[in-house]
CHARMM-style PDB file with segment names, atoms N, HN, CA, C and O in Angstrom:
ATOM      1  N   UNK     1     -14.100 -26.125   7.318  1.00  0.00      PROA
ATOM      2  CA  UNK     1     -14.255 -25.942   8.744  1.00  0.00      PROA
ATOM      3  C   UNK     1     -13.050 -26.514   9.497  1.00  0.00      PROA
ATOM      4  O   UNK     1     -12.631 -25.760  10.375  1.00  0.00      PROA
ATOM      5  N   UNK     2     -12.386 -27.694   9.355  1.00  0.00      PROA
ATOM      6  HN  UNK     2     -12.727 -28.307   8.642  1.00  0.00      PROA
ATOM      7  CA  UNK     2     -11.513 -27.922   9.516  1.00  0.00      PROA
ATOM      8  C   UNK     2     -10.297 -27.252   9.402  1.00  0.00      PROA
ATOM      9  O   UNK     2      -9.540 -28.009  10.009  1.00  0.00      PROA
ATOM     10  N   UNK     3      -9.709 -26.426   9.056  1.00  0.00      PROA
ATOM     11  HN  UNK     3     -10.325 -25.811   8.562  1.00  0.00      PROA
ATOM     12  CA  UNK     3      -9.035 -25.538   8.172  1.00  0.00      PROA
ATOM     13  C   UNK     3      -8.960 -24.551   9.579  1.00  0.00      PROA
ATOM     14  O   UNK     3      -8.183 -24.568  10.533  1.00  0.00      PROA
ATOM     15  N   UNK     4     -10.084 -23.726   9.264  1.00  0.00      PROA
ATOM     16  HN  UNK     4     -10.715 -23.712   8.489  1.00  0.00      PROA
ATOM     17  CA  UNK     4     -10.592 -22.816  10.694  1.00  0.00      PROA
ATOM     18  C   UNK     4     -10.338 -23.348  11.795  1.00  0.00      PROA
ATOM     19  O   UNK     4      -9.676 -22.595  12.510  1.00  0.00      PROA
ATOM     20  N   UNK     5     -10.753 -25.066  12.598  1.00  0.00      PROA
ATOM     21  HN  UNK     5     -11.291 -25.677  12.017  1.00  0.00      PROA
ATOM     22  CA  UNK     5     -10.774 -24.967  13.710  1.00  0.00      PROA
ATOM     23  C   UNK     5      -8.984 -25.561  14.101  1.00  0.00      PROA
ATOM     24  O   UNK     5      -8.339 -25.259  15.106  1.00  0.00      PROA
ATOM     25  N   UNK     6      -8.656 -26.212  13.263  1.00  0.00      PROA
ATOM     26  HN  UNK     6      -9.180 -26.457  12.448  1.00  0.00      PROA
ATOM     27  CA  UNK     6      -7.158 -27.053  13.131  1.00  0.00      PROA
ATOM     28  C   UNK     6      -5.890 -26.535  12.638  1.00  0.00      PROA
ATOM     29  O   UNK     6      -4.809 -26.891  13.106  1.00  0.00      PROA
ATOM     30  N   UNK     7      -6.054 -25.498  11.472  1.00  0.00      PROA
ATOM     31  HN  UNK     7      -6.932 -25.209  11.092  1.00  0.00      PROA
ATOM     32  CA  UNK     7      -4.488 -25.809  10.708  1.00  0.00      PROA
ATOM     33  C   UNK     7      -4.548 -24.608  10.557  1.00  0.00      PROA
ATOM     34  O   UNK     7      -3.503 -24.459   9.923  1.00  0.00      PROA
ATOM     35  N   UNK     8      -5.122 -23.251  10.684  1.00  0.00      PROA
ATOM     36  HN  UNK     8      -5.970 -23.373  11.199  1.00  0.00      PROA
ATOM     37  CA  UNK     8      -4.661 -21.979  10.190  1.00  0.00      PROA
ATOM     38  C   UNK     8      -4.320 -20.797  11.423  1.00  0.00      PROA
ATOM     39  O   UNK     8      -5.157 -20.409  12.239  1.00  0.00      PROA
ATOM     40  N   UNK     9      -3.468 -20.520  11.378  1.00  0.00      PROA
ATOM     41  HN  UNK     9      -2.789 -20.835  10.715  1.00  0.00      PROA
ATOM     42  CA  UNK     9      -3.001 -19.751  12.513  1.00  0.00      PROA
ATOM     43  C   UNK     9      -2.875 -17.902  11.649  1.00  0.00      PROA
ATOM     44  O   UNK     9      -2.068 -17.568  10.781  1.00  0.00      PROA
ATOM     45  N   UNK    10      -3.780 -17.187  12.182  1.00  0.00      PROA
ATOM     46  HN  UNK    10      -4.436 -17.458  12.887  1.00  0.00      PROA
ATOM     47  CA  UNK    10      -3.553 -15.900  11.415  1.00  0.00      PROA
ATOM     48  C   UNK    10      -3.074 -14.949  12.030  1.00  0.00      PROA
ATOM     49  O   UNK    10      -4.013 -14.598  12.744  1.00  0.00      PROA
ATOM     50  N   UNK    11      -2.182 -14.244  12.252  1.00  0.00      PROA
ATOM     51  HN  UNK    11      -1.419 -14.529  11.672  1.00  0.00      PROA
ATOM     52  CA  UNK    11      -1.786 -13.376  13.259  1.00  0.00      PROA
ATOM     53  C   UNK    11      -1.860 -12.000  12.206  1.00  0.00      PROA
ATOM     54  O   UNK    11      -1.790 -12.123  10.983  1.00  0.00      PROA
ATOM     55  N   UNK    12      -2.033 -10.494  13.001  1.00  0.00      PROA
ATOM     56  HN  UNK    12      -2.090 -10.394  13.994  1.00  0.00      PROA
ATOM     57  CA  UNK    12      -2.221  -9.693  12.882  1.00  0.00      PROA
ATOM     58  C   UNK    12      -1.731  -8.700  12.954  1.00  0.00      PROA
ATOM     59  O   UNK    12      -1.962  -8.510  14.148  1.00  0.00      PROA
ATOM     60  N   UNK    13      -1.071  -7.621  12.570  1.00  0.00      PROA
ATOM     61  HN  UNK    13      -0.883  -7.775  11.600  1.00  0.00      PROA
ATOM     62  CA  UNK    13      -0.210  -6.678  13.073  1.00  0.00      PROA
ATOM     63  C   UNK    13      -0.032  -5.409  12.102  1.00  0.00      PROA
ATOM     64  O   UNK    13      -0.594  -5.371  11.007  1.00  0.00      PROA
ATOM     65  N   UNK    14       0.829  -4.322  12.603  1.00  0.00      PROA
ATOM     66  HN  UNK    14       1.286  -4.353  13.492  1.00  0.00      PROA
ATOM     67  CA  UNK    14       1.156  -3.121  12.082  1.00  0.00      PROA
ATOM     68  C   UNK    14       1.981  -3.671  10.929  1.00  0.00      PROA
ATOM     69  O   UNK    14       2.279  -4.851  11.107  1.00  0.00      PROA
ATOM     70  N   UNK    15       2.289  -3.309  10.156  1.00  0.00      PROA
ATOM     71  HN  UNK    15       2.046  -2.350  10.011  1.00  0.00      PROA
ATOM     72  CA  UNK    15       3.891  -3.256   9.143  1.00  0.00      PROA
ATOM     73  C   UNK    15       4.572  -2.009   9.286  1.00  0.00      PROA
ATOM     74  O   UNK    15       4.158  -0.851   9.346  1.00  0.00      PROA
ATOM     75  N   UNK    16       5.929  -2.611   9.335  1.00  0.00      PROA
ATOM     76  HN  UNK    16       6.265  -3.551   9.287  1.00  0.00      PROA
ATOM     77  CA  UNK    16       7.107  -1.299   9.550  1.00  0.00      PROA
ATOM     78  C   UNK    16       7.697  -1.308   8.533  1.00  0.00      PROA
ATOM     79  O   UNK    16       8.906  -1.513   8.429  1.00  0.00      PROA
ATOM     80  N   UNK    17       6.568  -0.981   7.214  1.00  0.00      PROA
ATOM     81  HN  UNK    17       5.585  -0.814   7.298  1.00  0.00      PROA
ATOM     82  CA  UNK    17       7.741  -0.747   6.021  1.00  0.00      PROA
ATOM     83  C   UNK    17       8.710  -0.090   6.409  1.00  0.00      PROA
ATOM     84  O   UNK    17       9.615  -0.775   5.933  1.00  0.00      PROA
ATOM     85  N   UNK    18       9.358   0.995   7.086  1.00  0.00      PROA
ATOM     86  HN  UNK    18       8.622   1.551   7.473  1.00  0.00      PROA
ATOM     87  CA  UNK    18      10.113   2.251   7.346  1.00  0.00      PROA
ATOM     88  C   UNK    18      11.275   1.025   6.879  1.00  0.00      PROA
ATOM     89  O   UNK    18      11.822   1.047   5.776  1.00  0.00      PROA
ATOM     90  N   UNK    19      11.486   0.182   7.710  1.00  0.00      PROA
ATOM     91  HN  UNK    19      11.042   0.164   8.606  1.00  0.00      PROA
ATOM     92  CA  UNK    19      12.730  -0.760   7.942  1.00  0.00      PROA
ATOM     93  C   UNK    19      12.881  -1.108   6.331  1.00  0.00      PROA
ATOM     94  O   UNK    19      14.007  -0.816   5.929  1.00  0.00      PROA
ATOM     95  N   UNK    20      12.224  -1.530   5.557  1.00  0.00      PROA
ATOM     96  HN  UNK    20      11.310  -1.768   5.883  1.00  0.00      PROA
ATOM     97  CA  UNK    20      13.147  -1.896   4.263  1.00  0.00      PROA
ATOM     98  C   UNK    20      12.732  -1.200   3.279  1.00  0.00      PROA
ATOM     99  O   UNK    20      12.915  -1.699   2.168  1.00  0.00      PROA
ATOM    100  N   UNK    21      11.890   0.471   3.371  1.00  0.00      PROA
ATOM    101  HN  UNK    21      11.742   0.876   4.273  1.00  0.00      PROA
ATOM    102  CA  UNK    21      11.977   1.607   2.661  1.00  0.00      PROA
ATOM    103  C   UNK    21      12.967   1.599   1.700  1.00  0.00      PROA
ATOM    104  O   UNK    21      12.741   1.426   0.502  1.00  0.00      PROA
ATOM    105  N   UNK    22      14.277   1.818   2.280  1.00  0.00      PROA
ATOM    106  HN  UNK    22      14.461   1.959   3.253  1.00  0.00      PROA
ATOM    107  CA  UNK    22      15.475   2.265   1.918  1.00  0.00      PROA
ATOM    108  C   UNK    22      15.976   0.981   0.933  1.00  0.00      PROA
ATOM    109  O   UNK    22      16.869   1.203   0.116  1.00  0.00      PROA
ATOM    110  N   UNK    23      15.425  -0.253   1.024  1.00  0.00      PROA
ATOM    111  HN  UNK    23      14.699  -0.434   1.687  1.00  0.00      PROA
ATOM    112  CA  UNK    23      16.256  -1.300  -0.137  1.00  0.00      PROA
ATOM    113  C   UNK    23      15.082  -1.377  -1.130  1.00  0.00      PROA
ATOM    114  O   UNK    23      15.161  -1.609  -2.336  1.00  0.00      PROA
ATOM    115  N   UNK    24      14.119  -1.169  -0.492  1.00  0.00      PROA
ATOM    116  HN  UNK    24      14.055  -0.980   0.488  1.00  0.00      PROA
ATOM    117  CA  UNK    24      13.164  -1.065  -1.590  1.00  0.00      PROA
ATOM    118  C   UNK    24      13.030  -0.159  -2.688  1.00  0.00      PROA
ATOM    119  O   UNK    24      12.802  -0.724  -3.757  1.00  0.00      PROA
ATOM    120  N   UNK    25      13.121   1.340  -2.732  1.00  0.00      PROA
ATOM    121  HN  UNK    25      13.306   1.799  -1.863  1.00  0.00      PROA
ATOM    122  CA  UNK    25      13.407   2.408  -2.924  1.00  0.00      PROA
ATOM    123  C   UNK    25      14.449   2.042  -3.821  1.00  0.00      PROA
ATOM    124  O   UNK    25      14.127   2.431  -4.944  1.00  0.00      PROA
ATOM    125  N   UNK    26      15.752   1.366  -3.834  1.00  0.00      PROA
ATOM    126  HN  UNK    26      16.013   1.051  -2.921  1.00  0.00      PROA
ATOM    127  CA  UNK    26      17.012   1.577  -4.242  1.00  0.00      PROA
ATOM    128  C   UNK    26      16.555   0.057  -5.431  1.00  0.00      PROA
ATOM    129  O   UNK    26      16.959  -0.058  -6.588  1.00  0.00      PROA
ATOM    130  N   UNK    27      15.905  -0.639  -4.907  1.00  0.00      PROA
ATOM    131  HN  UNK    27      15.577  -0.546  -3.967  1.00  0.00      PROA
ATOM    132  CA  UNK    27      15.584  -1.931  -6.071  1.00  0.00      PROA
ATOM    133  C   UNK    27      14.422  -1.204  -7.116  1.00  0.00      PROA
ATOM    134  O   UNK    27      14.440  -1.549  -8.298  1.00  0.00      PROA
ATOM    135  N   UNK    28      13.516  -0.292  -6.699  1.00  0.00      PROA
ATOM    136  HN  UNK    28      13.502  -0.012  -5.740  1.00  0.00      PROA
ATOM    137  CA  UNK    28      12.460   0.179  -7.637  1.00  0.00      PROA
ATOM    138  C   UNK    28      13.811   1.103  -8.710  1.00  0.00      PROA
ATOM    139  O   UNK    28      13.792   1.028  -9.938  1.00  0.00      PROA
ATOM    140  N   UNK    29      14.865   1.906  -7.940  1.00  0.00      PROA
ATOM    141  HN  UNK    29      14.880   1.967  -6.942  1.00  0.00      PROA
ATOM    142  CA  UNK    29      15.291   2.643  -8.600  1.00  0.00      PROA
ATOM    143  C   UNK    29      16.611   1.877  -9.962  1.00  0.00      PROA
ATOM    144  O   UNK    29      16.920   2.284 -11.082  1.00  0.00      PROA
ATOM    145  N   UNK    30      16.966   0.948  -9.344  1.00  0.00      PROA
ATOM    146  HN  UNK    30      16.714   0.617  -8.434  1.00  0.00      PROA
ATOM    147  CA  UNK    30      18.201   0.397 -10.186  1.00  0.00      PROA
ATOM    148  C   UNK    30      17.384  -0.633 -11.260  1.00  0.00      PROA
ATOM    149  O   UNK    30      17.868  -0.660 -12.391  1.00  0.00      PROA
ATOM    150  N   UNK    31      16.245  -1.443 -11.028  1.00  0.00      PROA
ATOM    151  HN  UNK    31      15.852  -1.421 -10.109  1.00  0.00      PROA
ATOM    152  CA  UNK    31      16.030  -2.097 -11.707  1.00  0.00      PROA
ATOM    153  C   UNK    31      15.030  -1.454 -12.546  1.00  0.00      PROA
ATOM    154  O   UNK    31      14.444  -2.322 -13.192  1.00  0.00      PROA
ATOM    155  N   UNK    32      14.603  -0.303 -12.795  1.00  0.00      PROA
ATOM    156  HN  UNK    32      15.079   0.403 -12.270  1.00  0.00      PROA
ATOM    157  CA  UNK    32      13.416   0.159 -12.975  1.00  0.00      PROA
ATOM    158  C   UNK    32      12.195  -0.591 -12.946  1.00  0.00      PROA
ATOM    159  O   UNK    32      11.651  -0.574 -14.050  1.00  0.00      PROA
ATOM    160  N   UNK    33      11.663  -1.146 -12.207  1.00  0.00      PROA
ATOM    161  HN  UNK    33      12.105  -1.159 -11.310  1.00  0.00      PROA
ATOM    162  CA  UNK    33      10.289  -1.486 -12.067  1.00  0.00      PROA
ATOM    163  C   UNK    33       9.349  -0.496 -11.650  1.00  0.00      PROA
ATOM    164  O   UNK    33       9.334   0.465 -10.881  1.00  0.00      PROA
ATOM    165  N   UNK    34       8.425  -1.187 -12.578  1.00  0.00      PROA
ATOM    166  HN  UNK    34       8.438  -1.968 -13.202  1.00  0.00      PROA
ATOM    167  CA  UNK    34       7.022   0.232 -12.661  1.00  0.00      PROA
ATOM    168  C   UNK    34       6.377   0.231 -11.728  1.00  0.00      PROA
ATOM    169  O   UNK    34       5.289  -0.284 -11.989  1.00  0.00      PROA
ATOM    170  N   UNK    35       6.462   0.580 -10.613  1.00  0.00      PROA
ATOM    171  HN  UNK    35       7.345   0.999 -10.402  1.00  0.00      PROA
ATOM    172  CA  UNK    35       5.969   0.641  -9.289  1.00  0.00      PROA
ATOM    173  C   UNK    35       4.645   1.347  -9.232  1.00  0.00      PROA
ATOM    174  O   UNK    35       4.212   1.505  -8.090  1.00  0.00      PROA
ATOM    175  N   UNK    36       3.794   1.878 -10.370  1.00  0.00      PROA
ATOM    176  HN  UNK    36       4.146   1.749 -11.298  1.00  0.00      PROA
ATOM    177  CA  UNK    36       3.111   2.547 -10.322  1.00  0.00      PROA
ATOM    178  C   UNK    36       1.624   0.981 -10.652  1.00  0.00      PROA
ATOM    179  O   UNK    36       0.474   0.781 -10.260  1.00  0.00      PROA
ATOM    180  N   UNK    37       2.689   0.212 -11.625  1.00  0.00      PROA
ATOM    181  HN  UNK    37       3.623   0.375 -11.943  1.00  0.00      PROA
ATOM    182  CA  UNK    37       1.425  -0.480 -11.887  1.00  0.00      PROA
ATOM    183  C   UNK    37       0.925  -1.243 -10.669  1.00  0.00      PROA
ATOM    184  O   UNK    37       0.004  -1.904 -11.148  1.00  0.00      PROA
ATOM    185  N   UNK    38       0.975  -1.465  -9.698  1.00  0.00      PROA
ATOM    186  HN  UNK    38       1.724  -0.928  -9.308  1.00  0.00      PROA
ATOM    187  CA  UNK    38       0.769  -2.142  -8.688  1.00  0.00      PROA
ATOM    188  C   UNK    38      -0.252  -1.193  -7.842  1.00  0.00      PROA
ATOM    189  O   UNK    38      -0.778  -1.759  -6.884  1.00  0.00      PROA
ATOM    190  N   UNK    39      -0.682   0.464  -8.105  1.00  0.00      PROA
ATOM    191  HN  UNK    39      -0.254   0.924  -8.883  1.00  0.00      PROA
ATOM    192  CA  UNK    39      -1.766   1.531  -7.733  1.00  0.00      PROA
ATOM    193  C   UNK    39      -2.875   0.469  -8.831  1.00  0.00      PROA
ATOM    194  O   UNK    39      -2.708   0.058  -9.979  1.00  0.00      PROA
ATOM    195  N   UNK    40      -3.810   0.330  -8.017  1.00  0.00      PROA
ATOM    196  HN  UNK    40      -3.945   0.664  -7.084  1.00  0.00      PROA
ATOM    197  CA  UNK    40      -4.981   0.153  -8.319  1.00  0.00      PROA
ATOM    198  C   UNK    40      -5.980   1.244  -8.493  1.00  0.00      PROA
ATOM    199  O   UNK    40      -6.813   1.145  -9.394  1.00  0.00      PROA
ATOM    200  N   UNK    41      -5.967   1.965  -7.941  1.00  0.00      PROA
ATOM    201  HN  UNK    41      -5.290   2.045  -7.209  1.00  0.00      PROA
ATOM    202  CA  UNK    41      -6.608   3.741  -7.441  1.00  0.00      PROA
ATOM    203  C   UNK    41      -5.935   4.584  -7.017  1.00  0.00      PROA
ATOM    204  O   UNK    41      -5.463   4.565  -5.880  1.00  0.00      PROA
ATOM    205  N   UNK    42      -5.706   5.775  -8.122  1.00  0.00      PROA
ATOM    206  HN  UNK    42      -6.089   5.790  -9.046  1.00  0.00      PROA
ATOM    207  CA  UNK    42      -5.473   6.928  -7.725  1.00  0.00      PROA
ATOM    208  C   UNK    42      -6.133   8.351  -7.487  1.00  0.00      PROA
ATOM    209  O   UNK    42      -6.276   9.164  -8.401  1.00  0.00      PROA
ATOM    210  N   UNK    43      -6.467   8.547  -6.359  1.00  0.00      PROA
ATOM    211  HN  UNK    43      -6.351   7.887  -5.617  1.00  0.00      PROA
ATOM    212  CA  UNK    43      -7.325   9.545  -6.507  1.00  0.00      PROA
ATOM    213  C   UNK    43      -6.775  10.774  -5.660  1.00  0.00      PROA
ATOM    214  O   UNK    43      -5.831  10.543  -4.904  1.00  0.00      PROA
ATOM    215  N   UNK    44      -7.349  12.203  -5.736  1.00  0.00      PROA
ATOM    216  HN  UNK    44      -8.115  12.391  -6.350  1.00  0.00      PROA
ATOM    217  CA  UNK    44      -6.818  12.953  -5.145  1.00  0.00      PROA
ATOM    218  C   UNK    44      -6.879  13.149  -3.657  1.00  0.00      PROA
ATOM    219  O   UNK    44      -7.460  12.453  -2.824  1.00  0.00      PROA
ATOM    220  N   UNK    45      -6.378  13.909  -3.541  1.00  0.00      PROA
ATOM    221  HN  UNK    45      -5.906  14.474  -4.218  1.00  0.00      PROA
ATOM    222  CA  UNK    45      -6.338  13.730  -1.445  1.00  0.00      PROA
ATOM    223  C   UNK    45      -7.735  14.338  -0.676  1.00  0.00      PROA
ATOM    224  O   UNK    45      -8.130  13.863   0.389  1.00  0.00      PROA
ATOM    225  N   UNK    46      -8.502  15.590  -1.459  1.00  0.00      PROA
ATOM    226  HN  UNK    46      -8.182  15.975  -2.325  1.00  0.00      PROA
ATOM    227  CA  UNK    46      -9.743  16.104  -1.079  1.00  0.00      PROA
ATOM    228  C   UNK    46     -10.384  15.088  -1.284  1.00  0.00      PROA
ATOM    229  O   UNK    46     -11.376  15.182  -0.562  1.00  0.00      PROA
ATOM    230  N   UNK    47     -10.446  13.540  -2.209  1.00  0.00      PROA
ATOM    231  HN  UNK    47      -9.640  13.463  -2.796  1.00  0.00      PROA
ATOM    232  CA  UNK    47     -11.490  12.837  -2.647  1.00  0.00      PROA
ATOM    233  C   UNK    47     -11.479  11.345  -1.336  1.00  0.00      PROA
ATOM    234  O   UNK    47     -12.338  10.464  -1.395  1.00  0.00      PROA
ATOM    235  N   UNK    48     -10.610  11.348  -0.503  1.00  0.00      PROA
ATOM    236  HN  UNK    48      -9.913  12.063  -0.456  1.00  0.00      PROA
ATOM    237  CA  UNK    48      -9.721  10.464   0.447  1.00  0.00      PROA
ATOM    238  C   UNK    48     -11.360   9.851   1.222  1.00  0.00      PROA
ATOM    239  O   UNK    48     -11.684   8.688   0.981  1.00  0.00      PROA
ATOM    240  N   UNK    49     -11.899  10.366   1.748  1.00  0.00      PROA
ATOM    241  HN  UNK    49     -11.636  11.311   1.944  1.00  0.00      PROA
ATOM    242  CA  UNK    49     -12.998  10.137   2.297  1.00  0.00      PROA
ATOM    243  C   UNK    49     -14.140   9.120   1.467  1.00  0.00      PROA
ATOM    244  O   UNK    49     -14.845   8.171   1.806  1.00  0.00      PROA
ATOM    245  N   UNK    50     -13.887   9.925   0.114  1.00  0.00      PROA
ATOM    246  HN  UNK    50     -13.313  10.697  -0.162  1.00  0.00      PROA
ATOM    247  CA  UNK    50     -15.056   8.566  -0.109  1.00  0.00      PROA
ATOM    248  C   UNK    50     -14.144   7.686  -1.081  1.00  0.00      PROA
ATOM    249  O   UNK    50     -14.628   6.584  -1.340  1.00  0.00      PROA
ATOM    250  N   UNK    51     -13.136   7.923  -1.557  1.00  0.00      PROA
ATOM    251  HN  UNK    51     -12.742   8.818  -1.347  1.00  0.00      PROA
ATOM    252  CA  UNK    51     -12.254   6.564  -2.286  1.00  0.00      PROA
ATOM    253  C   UNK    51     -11.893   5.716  -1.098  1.00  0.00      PROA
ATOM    254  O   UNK    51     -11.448   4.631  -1.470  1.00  0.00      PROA
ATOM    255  N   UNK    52     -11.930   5.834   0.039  1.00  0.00      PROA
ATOM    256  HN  UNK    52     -12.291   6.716   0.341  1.00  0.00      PROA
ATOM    257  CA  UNK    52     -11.230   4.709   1.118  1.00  0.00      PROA
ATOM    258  C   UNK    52     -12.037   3.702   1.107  1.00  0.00      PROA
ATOM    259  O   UNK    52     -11.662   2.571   1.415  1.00  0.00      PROA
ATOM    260  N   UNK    53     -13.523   4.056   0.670  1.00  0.00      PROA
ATOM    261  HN  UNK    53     -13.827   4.975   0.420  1.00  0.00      PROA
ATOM    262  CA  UNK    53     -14.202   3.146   1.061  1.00  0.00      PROA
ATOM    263  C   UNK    53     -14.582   2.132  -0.292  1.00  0.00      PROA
ATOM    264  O   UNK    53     -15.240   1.116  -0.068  1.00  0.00      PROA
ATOM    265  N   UNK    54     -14.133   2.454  -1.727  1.00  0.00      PROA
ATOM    266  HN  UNK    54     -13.598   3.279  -1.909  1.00  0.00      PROA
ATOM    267  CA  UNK    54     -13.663   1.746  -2.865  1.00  0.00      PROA
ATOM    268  C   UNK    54     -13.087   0.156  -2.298  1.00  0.00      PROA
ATOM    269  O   UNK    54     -12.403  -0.021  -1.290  1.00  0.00      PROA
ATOM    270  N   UNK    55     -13.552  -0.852  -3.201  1.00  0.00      PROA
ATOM    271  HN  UNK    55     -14.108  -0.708  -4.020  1.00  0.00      PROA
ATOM    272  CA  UNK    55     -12.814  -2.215  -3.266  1.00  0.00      PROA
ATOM    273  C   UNK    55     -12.004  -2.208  -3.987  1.00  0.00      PROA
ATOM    274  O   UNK    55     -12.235  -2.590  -5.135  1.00  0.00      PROA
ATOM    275  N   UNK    56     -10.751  -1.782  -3.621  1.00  0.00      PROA
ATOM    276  HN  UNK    56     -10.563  -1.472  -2.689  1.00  0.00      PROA
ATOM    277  CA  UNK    56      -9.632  -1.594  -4.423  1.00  0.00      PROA
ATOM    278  C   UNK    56      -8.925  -2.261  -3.729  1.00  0.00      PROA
ATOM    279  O   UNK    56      -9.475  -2.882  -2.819  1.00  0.00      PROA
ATOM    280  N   UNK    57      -7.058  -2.408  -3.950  1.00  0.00      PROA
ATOM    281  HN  UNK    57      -6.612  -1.904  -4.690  1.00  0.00      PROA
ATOM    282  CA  UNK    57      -6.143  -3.329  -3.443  1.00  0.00      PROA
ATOM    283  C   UNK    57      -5.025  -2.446  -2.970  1.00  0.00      PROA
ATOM    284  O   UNK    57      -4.309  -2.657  -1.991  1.00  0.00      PROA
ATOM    285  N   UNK    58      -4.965  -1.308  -3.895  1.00  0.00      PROA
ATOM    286  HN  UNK    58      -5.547  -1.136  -4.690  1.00  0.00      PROA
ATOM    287  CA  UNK    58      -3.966  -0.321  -3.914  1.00  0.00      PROA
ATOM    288  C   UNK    58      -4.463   1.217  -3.853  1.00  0.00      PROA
ATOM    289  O   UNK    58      -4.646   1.982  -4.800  1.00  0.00      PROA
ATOM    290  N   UNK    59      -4.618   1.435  -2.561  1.00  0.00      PROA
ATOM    291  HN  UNK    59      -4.470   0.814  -1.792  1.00  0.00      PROA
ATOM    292  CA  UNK    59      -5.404   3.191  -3.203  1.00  0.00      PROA
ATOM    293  C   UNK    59      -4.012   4.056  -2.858  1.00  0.00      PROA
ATOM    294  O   UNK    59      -3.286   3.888  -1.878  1.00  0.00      PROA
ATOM    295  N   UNK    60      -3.809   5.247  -4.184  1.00  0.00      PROA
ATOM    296  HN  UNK    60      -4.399   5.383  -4.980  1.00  0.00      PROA
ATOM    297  CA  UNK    60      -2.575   6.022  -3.644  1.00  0.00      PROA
ATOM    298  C   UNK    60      -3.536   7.717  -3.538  1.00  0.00      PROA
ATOM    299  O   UNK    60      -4.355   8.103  -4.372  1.00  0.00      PROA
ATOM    300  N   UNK    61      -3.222   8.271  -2.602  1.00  0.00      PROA
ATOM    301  HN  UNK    61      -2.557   7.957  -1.925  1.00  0.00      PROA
ATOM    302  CA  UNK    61      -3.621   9.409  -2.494  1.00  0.00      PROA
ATOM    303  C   UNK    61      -2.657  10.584  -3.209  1.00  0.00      PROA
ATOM    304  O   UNK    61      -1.473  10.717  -2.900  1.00  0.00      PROA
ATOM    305  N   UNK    62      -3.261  11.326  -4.102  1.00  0.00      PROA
ATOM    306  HN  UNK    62      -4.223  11.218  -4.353  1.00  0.00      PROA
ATOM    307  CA  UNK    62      -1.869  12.589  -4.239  1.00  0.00      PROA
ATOM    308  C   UNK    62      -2.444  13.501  -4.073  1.00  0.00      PROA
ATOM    309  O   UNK    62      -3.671  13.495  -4.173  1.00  0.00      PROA
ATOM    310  N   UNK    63      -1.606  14.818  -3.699  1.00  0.00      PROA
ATOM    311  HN  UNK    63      -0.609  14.823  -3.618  1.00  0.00      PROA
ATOM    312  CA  UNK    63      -1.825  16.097  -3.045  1.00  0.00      PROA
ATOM    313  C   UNK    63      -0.950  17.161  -3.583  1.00  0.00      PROA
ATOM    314  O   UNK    63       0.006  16.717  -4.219  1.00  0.00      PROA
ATOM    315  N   UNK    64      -1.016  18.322  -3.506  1.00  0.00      PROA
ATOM    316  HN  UNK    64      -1.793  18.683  -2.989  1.00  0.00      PROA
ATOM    317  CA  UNK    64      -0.050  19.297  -3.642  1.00  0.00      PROA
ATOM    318  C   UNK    64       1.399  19.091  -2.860  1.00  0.00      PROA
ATOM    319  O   UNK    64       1.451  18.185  -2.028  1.00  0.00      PROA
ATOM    320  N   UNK    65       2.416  19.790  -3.067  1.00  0.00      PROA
ATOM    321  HN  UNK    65       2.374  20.525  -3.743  1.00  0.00      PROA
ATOM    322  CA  UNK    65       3.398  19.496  -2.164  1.00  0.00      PROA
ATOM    323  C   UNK    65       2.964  20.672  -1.175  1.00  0.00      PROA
ATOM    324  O   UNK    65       2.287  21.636  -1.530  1.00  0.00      PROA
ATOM    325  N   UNK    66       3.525  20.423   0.320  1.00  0.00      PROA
ATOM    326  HN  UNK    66       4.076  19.639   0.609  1.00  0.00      PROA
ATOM    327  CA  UNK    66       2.757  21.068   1.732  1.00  0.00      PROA
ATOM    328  C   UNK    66       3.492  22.429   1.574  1.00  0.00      PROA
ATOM    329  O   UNK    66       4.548  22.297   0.955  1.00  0.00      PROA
ATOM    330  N   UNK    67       3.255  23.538   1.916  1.00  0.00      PROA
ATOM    331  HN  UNK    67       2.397  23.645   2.419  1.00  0.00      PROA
ATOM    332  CA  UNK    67       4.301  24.799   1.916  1.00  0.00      PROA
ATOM    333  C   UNK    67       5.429  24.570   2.944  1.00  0.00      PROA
ATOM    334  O   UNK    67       4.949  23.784   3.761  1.00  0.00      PROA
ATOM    335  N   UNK    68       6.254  24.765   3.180  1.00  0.00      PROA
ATOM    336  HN  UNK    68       6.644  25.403   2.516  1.00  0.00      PROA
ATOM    337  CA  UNK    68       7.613  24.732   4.257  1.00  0.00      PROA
ATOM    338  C   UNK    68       8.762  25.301   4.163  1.00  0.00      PROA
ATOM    339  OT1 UNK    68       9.601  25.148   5.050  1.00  0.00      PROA
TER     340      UNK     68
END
């Protein structure tokens, strides 16, 4: 309780991965790290609705590629 009313300050917010996309991207690619093991759940994109609601850590959605 102490903890809660004294010493923990939690702040909240969006993340802008966008901003370190690009070094991230380039460290998954040069060092090869398995970036996949860190998906906890993969499920398909029609299934999105009821995997969101899974206790998972990592859900990745995949889909067809879009026509364009």
């Amino acid at each position: 309780m102490r903890m809660y009313a004294t010493d923990v300050t939690l702040r909240v917010g969006v993340s802008h991965a966008r901003a370190t996309l690009p070094e991230l991207l380039d460290f998954v690619h040069r060092t090869g790290f398995p970036a996949e093991r860190v998906t906890t759940l993969l499920a398909d994109w029609d299934d999105a609705p009821s995997v969101y609601t899974a206790k998972t850590t990592k859900l990745v959605l995949r889909r067809d590629r879009l026509a364009g």
